[in-house]
N, C-alpha and C positions, 0 to 999 in steps of 0.2 A: 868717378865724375861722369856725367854727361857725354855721348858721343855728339849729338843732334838737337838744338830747342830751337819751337818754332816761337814764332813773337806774334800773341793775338792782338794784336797793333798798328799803327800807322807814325810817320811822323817822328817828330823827336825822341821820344821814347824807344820807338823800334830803333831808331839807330842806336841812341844811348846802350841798350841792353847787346846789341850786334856787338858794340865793342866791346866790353867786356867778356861775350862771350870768345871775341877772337883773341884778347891778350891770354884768357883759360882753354886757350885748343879746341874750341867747341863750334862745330858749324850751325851756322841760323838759315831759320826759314822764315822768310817774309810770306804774306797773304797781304794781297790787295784787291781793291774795288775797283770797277772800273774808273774812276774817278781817278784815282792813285796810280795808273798803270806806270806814269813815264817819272814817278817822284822819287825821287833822294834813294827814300829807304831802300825800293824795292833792287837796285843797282848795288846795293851797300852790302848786302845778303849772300850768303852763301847758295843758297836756291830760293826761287820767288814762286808763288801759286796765287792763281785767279782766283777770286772771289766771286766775280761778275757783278749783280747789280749795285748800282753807286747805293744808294738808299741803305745806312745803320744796320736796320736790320733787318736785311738782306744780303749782309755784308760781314761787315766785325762783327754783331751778334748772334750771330747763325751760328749756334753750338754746333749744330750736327754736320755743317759744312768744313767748319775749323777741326773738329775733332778727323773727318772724313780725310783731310790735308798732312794731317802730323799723322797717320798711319798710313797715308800711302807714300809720303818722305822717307820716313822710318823713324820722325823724331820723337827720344827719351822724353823729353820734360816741356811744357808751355810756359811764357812767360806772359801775362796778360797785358804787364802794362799797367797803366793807371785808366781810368772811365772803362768803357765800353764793357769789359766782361770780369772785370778785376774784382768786384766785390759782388757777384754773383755765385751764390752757395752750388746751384745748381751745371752752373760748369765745372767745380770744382769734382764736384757727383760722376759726372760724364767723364771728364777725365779720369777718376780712377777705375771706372769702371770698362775703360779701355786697356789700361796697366798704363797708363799717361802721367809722368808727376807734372802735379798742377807747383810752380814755383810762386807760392804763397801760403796762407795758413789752411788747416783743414774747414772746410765745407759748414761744419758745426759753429766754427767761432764766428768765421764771417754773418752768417743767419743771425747768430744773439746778438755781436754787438752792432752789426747794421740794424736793428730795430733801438731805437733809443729810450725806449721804457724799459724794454729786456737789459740795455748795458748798464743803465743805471743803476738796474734792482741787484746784478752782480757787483756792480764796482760798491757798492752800497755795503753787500756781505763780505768785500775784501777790505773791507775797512778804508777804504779810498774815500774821501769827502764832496757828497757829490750837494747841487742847489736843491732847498725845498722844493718840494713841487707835488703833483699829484701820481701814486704810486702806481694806478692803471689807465688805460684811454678815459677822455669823458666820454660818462653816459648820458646822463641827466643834467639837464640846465641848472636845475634847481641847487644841485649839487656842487656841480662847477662854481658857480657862485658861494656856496659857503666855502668852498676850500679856497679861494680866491680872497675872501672876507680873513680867512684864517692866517693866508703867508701874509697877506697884507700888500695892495695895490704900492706901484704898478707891479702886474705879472705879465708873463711872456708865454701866447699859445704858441703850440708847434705842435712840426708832422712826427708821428713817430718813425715813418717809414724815411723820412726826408732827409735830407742834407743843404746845401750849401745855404742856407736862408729860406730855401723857398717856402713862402707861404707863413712863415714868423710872421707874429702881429705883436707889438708891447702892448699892453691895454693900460690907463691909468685909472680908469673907472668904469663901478659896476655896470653902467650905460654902453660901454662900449663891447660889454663879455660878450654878446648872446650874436652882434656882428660877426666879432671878431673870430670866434669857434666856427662859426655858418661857416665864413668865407675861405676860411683856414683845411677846414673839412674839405670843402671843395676843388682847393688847388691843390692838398695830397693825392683825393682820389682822381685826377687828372693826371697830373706828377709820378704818382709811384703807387697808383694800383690799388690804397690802401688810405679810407678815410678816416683812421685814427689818430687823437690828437690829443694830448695831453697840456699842462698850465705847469708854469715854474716861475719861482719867484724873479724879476726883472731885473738885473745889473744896471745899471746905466750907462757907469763907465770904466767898465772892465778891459785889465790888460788881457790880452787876445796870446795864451802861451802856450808852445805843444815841446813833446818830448819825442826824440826818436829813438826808435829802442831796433835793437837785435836779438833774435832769440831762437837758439838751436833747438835740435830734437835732442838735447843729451843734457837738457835743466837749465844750460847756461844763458841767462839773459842780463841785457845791458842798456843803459839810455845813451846814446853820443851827443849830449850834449840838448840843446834846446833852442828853439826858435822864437819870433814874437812875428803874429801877423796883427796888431791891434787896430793897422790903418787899413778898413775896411769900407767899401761904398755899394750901400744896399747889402750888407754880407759878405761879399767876396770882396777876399784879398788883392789889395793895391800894393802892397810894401811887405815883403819879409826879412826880416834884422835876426843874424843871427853872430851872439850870441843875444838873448833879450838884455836892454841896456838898465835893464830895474834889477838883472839876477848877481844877487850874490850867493857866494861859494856855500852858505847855510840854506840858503832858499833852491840853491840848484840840488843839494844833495837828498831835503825833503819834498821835494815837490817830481825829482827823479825816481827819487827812493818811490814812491808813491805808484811811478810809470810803469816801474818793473813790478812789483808788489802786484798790479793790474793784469799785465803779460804773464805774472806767473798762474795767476789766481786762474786764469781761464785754459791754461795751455797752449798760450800761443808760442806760435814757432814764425820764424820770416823777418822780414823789417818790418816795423808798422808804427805810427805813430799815437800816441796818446794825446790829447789837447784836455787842455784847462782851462778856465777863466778864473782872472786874480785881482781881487779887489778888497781894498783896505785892509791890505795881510795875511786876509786870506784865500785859497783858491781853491776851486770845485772842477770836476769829470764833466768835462762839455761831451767829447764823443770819442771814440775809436776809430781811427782810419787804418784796417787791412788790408794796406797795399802799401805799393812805395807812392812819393807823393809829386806832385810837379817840381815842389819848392825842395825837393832831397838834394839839387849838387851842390845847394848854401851850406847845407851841415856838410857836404865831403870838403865842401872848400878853406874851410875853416877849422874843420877836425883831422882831415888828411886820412877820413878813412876812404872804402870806396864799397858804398851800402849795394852795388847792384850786382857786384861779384859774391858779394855773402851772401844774397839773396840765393844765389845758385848753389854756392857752395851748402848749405844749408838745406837745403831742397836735397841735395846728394847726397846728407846726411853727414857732412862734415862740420865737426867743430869750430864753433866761431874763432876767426883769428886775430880778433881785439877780446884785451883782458879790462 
């Protein structure tokens, strides 16, 4: 186990992860901004280190400051947290290249399925049921428009690089494609660096379902159960119900089944969650999130597990302790 993990974090999360690491004998190291100096976490922490400037990244993003912090602590393992540095492949890089365990999945998963044409095209080879849509970024209008012609309006552009909504257009007609990519382009490469965007067939009104899984470095992988975030405004979640109140015990065990089937297909190890979208019976591979996620203490509160200590234990190479 663990002698030392720092927490690249702030806030609820950093505390959340401190306690667990204190009920596991494990001291934590907080990092703050100036911003943060006099807050909750930094008091909560077995030892505290400046970051100095308030400003992201300056701050929480500064690989080489954070990593510079857990080697002059002496701390074994990082926990990221959720945002800031948590599905960055490239921290994960830096950490091992320290002898740092990064306490999430390797570097390689993170990269494929944060790109959401890449996780598609695998959950696609794991046989997991993912929405029509177009197999690579668009290139040509000309094109965009017959594959659009072909799933059949409405379709739904997006970022590949993206997440939480941003920058999603539904189109319902051909009139509206050649806006709706322009603008869509545009807010990726603002957004996340990266103006690729691809077209998928449109939902309308799809339940909103994710799976949380656990999964060691020694094969063993599991779903706990499942969430519904369907009450959404503008994209982001207003309400999470868990367990979802449409699952029954055949739809939880195929549509789990499915979760892990995912988790196994690529290797992943850590907590992380799968989401679906499910309409009229059937449900499709929205996206991968590796990390743990805001809404994870509904599945502990409900399941009576406690995802952020396995998260560690697991990272330490220890066996999941849910069958």
């Amino acid at each position: 186990m663990f002698e030392k993990v720092l927490i690249a974090n702030r806030g609820e999360i950093a505390i959340r992860v401190m306690r667990a690491c204190r009920e596991l004998d494990i001291k934590s190291v907080a990092v703050y901004s100036d911003a943060d100096k006099t807050s909750l976490y930094t008091n909560y922490a077995d030892e505290n280190y400046p970051l100095g400037n308030p400003s992201p990244a300056k701050s929480y993003l500064n690989i080489e400051k954070i990593i510079d912090i857990a080697l002059e602590s002496g701390a074994d393992a990082i926990h990221p947290g959720y945002g800031f540095l948590a599905e960055n492949p490239k921290f994960g890089e830096e950490c091992e290249k320290n002898g740092i365990k990064l306490i999430g999945p390797s570097g390689k998963v993170i990269h494929e399925m944060g790109d959401k044409i890449t996780s598609k095209a695998l959950m696609k080879k794991a046989g997991v049921p993912v929405i029509e849509g177009t197999p690579e970024g668009v290139v040509e209008i000309e094109e965009a428009k017959e594959i659009a012609r072909q799933i059949g309006y409405p379709v739904i552009v997006k970022a590949s690089a993206g997440g939480g909504g941003i920058g999603m257009r539904a189109v319902y007609e051909e009139e509206e494609l050649v806006r709706a990519i322009e603008s869509t382009q545009s807010v990726a490469a603002t957004n996340f660096g990266d103006s690729t965007v691809f077209i998928e067939k449109y939902l309308e009104k799809p339940r909103h379902i994710e799976f949380q899984l656990l999964a060691d470095e020694h094969g063993n992988v599991i779903h706990v159960a499942d969430r519904e975030c369907s009450i959404q405004r503008r994209h982001q979640k207003l309400l999470e119900e868990a367990p979802s109140p449409i699952m029954t015990e055949e739809l939880r065990e195929e549509m789990g089944g499915s979760a892990v089937k995912a988790a196994e297909y690529i290797g992943y190890t850590s907590a992380g969650t799968v989401e679906f979208l499910y309409d009229n019976g059937n449900y499709y591979f929205l996206e991968m999130n590796t990390r743990i996620q805001v809404e994870h203490p509904i599945t502990e509160l409900v399941t009576n597990t406690d995802l952020i200590k396995e998260q560690i234990k697991i990272a330490a190479g220890e066996e999941l302790s849910y069958a």
